[in-house]
N, C-alpha and C positions, 0 to 999 in steps of 0.2 A: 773676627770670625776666622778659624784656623781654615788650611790651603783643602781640607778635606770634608770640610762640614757641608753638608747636605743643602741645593737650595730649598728655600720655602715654596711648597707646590701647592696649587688651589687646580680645582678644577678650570678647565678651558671655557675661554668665551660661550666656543659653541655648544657644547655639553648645561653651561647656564640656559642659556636660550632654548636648546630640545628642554630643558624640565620645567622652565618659565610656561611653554608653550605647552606642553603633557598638562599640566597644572591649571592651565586656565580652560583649554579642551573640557579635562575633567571634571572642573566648580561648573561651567557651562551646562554640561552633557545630562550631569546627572542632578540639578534643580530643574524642576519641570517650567517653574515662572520662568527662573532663567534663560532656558533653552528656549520657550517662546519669546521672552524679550528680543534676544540673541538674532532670532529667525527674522521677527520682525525690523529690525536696523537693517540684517542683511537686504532684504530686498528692498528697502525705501532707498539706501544708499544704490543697488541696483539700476532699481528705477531711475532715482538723479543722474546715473553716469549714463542710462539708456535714449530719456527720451530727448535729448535735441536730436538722436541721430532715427528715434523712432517717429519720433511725436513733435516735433518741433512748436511752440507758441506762436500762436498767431500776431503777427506783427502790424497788421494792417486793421483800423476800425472798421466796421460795417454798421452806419447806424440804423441797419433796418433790423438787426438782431441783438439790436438792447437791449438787457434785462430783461430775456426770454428763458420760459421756465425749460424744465430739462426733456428732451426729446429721442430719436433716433439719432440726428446728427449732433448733436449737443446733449451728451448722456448727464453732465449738471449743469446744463445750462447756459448762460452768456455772462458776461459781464458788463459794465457801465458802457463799455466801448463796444460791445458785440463781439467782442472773443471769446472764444471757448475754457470754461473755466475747469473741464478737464485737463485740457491742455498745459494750463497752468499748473494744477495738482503736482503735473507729472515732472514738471519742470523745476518747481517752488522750491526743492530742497536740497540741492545743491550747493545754493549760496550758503545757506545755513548750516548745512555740514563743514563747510571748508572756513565757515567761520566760530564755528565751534572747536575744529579741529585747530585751527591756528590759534586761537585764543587761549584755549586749554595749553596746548602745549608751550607755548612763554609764559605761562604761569606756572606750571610744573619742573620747567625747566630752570627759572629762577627758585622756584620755592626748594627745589632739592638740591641742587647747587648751592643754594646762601644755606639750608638748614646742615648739609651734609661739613661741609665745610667750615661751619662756625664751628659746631659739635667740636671739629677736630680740633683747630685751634685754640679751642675751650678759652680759659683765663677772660679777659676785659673786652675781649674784641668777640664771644659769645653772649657778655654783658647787654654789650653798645647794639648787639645787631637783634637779640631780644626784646631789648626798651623797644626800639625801631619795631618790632614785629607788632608789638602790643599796642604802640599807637597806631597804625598803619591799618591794624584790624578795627577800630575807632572809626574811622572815616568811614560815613555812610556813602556807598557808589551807587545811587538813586541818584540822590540827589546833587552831588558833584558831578556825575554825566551831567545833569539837566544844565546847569551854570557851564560845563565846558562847551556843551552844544552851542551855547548863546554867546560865546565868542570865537570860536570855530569849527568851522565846516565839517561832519565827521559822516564819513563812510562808514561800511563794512566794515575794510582794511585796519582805517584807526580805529576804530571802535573794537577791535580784535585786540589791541596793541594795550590801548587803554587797559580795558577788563583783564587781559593778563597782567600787567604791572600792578592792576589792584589785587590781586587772587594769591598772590605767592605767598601773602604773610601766616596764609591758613594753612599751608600745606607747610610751610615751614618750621612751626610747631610739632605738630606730628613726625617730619622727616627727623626732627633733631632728638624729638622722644626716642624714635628707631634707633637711631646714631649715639644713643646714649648708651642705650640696653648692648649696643655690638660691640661699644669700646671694651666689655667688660668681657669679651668673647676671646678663649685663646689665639685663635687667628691671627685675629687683632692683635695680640699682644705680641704676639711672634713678628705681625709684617712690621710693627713700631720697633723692636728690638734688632731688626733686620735691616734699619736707619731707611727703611723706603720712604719715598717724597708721599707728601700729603697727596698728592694728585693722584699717585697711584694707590695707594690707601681706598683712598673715597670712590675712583672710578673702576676700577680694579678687584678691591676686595668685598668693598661695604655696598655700592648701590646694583652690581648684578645680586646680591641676595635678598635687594628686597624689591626687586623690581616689579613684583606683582601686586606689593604694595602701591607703589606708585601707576602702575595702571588702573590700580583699583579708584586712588583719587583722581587720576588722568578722567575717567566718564566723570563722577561728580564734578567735575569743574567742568568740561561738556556741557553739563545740564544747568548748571549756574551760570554760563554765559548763554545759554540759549533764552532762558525765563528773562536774561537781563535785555537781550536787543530784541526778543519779539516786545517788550514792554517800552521799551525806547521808542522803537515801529509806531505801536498802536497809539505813542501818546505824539505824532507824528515829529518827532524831534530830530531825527538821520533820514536825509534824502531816499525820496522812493526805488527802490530797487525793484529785481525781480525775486518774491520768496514768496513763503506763506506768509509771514509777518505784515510783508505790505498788503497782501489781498486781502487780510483783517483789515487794517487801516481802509483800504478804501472801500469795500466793503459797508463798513462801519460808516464813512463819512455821507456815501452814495447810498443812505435806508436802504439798505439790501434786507435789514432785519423787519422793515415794517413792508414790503414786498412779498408778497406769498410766491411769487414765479421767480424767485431770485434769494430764497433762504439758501439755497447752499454754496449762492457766494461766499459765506459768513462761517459757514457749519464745514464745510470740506476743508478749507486751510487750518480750522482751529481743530480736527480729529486727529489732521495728521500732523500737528505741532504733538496734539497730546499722547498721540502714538511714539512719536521719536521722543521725547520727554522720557514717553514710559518704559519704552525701552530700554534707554541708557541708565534707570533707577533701577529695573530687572536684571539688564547682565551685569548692573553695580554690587546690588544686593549678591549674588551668587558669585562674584568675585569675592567680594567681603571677607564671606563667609568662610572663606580656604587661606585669603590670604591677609586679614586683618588679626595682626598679633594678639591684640586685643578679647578678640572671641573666639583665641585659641588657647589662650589660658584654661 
């Protein structure tokens, strides 16, 4: 490149991020499901960061208010232990956000990382890490959690860790689709011609423009680890915590469902599992919709 030739310009970091962020505003704002999915995450997430310091859980049993139906003082009731299972509502979703959120993101993180980067390198080592993709997607993760549980101990935490190492291979197909269609983008061809390192290619050029892509599977993988450890919970296979999942489980163990003064043991944690679910498939969908190349054709 001659002493006067022009460098290659893209837009700024932060100019990506203000349109990433205009953009997703936008698919929100103006789908009506969307906007109430949107609304409703807002405040459950709320909620979780509000009530230890509003509504704190009751930590002590009382057993003279056992599986007592719902009242003035106990608006759903009690539980097996004489706690108030409002309380827990309020509490329940915390864990579950911060383990959806960490799960999803090691899987995303991997998946666009391995899909962005094989793309680039293309030739044998896009081969080798595609066979890998195809069988990886092969392994059912039902049933391989259930054998892992039965030889070790698993948390939240791993249980996060797990389901993202399982989750990358899907998201990796798709990111390398992307990365196929952009090699063929002048840009592209300018930053390879301009001998930039692959890193800056991939971080640089290729993944700020499809980042709302990748938010958009960022919830879907949210919501696929969420369906996977409330189901791990209720088959009691990961140590009791505090969330919705476990108050199904015990719940479930303690006939709360054959109890007429104690249905919404059972009924409160399983609406608002299926409210966070539905939301996260709400603001999915209306992401989608602006930013899946696919149903922009």
């Amino acid at each position: 490149m001659g002493d006067n030739a022009k460098p290659y310009v893209t837009l700024s970091q932060s100019s990506r991020i203000r349109k990433t962020l205009s953009q997703i505003w936008f698919a929100v704002s103006h789908d009506k499901v969307g906007f109430l999915g949107f609304c409703i995450l807002i405040l459950i997430v709320l909620m979780s960061l509000l009530a230890p310091y509003v509504c704190p859980p009751d930590r002590v049993s009382d057993p003279s208010q056992i599986l007592k139906a719902p009242s003035a003082d106990h608006i759903l009731g009690t539980d097996h232990l004489g706690r108030d299972i409002a309380k827990q509502i309020a509490n329940g979703g915390r864990e579950l956000l911060l383990f959806a959120v960490f799960s999803a993101a090691i899987g995303t993180l991997l998946g666009v990382v391995i899909g962005a980067f094989s793309t680039i390198i293309g030739g044998r080592f896009d081969g080798v890490v595609s066979f890998i993709a195809d069988v990886w997607l092969s392994i059912p993760r039902i049933p391989l959690l259930v054998v892992v549980s039965g030889f070790f101990t698993l948390n939240s935490m791993k249980l996060a860790v797990i389901l993202g190492v399982l989750s990358w291979a899907g998201l990796y197909r798709t990111i390398r689709s992307e990365v196929l269609s952009m090699k063929e983008r002048e840009f592209i061809e300018v930053a390879f011609m301009q001998n930039l390192t692959r890193s800056h290619i991939v971080f640089k050029e290729i993944l700020p423009n499809i980042m709302g892509f990748i938010i958009v599977n960022f919830t879907l993988l949210m919501r696929a680890c969420l369906y996977s450890q409330v189901g791990l919970i209720f088959m009691g296979l990961i140590p009791l915590e505090e969330n919705w999942g476990v108050m199904i489980n015990q719940a479930w163990t303690q006939g709360a469902i054959y109890n007429p003064n104690s249905v919404w043991y059972i009924i409160a944690p399983t609406i608002m599992i299926c409210l966070l679910i539905t939301s996260l498939v709400w603001v999915g969908k209306a992401l989608e919709d602006v930013f899946n190349p696919v149903l922009l054709k």
